[in-house]
C-alpha atoms as a printed R data frame, in Angstrom:
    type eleno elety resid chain resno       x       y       z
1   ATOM     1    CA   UNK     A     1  73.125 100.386  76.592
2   ATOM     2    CA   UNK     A     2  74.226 102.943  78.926
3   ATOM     3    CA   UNK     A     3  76.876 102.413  81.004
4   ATOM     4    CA   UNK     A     4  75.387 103.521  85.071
5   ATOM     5    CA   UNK     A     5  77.690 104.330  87.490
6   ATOM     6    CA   UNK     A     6  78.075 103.540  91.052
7   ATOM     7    CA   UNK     A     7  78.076 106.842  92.342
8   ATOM     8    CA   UNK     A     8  75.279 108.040  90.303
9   ATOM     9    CA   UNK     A     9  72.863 105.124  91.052
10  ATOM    10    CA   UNK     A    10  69.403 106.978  92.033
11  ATOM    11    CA   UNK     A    11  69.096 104.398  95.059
12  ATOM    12    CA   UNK     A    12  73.055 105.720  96.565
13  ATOM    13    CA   UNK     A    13  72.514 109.330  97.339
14  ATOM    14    CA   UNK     A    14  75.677 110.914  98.804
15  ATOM    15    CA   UNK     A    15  77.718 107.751  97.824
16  ATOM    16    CA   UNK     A    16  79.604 110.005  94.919
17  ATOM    17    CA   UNK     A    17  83.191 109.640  96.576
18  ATOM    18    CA   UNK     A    18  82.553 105.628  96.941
19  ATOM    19    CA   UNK     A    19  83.462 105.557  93.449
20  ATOM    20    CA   UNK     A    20  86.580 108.168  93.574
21  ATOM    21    CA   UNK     A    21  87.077 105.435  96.509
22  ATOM    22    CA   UNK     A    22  87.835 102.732  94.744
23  ATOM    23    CA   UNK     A    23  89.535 103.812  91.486
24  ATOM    24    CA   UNK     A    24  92.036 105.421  94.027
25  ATOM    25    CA   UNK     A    25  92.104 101.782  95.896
26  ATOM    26    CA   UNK     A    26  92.846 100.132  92.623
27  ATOM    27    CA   UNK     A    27  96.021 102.445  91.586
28  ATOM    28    CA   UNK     A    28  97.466 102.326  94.638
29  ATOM    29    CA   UNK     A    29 100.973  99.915  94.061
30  ATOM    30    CA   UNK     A    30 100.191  96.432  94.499
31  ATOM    31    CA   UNK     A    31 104.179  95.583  94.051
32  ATOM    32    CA   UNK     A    32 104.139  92.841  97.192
33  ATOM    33    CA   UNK     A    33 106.553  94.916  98.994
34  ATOM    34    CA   UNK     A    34 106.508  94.709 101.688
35  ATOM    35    CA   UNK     A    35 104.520  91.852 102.723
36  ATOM    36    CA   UNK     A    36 101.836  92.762 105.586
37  ATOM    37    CA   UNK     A    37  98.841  91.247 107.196
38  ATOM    38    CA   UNK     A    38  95.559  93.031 108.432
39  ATOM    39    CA   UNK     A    39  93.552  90.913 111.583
40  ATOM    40    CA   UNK     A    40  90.908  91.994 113.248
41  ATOM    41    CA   UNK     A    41  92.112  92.406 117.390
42  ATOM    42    CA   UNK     A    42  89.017  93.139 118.964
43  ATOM    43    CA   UNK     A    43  85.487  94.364 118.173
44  ATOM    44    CA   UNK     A    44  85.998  97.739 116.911
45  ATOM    45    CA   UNK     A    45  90.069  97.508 116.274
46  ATOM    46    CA   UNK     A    46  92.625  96.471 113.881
47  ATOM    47    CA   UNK     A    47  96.149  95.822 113.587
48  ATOM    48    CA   UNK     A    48  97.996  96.305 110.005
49  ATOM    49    CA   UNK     A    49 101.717  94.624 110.258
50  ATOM    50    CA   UNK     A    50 104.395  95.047 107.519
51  ATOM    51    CA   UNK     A    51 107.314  93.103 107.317
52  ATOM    52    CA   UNK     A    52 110.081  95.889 107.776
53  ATOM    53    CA   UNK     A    53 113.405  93.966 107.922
54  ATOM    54    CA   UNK     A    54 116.398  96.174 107.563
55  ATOM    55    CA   UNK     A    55 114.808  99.486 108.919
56  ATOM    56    CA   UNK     A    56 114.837 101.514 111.766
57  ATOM    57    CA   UNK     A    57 112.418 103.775 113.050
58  ATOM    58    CA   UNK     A    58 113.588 106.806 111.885
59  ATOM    59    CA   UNK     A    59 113.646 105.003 107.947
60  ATOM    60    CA   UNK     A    60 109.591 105.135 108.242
61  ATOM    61    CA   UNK     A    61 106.699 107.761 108.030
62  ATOM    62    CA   UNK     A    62 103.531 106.585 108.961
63  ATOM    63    CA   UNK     A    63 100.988 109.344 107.713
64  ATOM    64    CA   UNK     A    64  97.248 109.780 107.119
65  ATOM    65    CA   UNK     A    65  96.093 111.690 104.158
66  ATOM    66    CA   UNK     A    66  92.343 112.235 102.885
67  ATOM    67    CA   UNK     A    67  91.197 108.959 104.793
68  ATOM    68    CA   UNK     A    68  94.197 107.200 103.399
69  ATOM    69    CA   UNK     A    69  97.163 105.874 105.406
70  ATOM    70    CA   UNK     A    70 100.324 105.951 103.597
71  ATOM    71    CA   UNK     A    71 103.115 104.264 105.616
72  ATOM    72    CA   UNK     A    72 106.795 105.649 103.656
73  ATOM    73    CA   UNK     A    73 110.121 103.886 104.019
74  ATOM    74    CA   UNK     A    74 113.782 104.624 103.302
75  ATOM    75    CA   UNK     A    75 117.002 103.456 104.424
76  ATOM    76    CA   UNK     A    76 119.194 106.798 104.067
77  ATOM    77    CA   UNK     A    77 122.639 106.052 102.912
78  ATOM    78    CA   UNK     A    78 125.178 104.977 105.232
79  ATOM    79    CA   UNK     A    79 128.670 107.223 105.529
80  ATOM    80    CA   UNK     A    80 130.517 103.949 105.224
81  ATOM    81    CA   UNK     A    81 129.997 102.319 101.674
82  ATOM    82    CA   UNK     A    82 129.187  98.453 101.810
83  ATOM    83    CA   UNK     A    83 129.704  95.284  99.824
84  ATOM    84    CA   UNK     A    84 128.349  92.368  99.775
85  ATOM    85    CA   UNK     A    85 128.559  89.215  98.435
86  ATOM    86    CA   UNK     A    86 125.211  88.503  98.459
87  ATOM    87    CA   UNK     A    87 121.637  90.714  99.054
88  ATOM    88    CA   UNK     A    88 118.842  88.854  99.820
89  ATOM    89    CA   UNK     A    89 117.229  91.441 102.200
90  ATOM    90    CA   UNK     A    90 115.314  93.843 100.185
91  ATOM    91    CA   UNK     A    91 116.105  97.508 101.517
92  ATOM    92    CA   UNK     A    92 114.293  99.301  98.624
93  ATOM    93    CA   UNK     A    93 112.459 102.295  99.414
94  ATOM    94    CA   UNK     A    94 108.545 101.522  99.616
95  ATOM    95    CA   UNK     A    95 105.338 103.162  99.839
96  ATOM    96    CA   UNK     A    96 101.909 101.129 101.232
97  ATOM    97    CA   UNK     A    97  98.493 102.854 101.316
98  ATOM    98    CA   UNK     A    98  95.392 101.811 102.878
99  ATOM    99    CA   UNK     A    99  92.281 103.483 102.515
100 ATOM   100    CA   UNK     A   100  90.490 103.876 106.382
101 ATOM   101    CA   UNK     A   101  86.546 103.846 106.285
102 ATOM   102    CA   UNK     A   102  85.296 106.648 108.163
103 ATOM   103    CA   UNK     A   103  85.248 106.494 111.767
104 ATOM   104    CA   UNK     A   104  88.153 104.320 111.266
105 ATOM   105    CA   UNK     A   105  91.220 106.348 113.337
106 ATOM   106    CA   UNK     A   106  95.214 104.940 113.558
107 ATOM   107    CA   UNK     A   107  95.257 104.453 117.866
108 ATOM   108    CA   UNK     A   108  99.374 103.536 117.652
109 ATOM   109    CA   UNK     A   109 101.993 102.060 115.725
110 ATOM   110    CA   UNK     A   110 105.336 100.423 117.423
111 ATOM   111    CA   UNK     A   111 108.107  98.489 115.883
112 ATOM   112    CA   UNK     A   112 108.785  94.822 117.206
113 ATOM   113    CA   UNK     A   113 111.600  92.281 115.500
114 ATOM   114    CA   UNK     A   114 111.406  93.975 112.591
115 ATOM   115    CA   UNK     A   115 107.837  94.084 112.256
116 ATOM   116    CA   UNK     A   116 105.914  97.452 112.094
117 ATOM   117    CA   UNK     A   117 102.629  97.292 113.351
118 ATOM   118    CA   UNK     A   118  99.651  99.647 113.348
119 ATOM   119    CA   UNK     A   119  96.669  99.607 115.529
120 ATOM   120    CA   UNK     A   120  93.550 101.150 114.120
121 ATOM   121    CA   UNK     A   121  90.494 101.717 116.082
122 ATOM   122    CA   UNK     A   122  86.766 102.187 115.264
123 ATOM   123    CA   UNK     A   123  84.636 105.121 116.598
124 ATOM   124    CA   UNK     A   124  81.565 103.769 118.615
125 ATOM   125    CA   UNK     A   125  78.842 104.135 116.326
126 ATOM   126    CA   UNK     A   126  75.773 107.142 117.270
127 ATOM   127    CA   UNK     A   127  72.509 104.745 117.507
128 ATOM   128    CA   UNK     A   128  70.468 107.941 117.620
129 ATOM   129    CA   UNK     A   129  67.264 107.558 115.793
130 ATOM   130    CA   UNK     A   130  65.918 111.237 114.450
131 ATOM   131    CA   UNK     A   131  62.333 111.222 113.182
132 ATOM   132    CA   UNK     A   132  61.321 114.178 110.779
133 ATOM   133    CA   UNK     A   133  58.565 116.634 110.855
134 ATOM   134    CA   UNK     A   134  56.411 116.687 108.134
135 ATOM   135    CA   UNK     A   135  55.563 120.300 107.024
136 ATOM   136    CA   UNK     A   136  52.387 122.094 105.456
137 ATOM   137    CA   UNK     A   137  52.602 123.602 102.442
């Protein structure tokens, strides 16, 4: 039995990088950290929120890279060394990725009580219907 791929399905034409798509969905780190949520704001918008206790603004990147948001965060080391008794806020360096559909653009991020949150927005779709000439050979 051969084994048919997704992108090579006769039925998907131009569907080859839904495949690339996913195996780069499924290696991205799945660690838990840190936790987030993803809601759905409005029609065409979103809002991704991570759970960034401990860091400042200037600790995070927020990028967007081949249709792929990366957000980045590390604490840089203090001058003044610390010691604690006990650590139960995680301040590990992180990195979250979250692959955007097309059309799908990042509209803002801001930082409230320690929670990061990014607004994504959907282009309005083209309803254009385009009807194709038939030629003689």
């Amino acid at each position: 039995m051969t084994k048919l791929s997704l992108g090579s399905h006769p039925f998907l034409l131009g569907f080859e990088q839904l495949e690339r798509l996913v195996e780069r969905t499924a290696k991205s780190g799945n660690d838990g950290y840190p936790p987030f949520n993803i809601e759905q704001s409005g029609d065409r918008s979103y809002r991704i929120t991570l759970a960034v206790a401990g860091f400042r603004e200037s600790d995070l990147s927020i990028t967007v890279e081949d249709r792929q948001l990366v957000v980045r965060g590390r604490i840089a080391d203090e001058d003044e060394p610390r010691v604690f008794l006990h650590r139960g806020i995680a301040a590990r360096q992180f990195q979250r990725s979250f692959v955007l559909a097309e059309g799908v653009d990042v509209a803002g991020a801001t930082m409230e009580n320690g929670l990061l949150h990014i607004d994504l927005e959907r282009a309005q779709p083209d309803t254009v219907v385009q009807t194709i000439q038939i030629q003689t050979a």
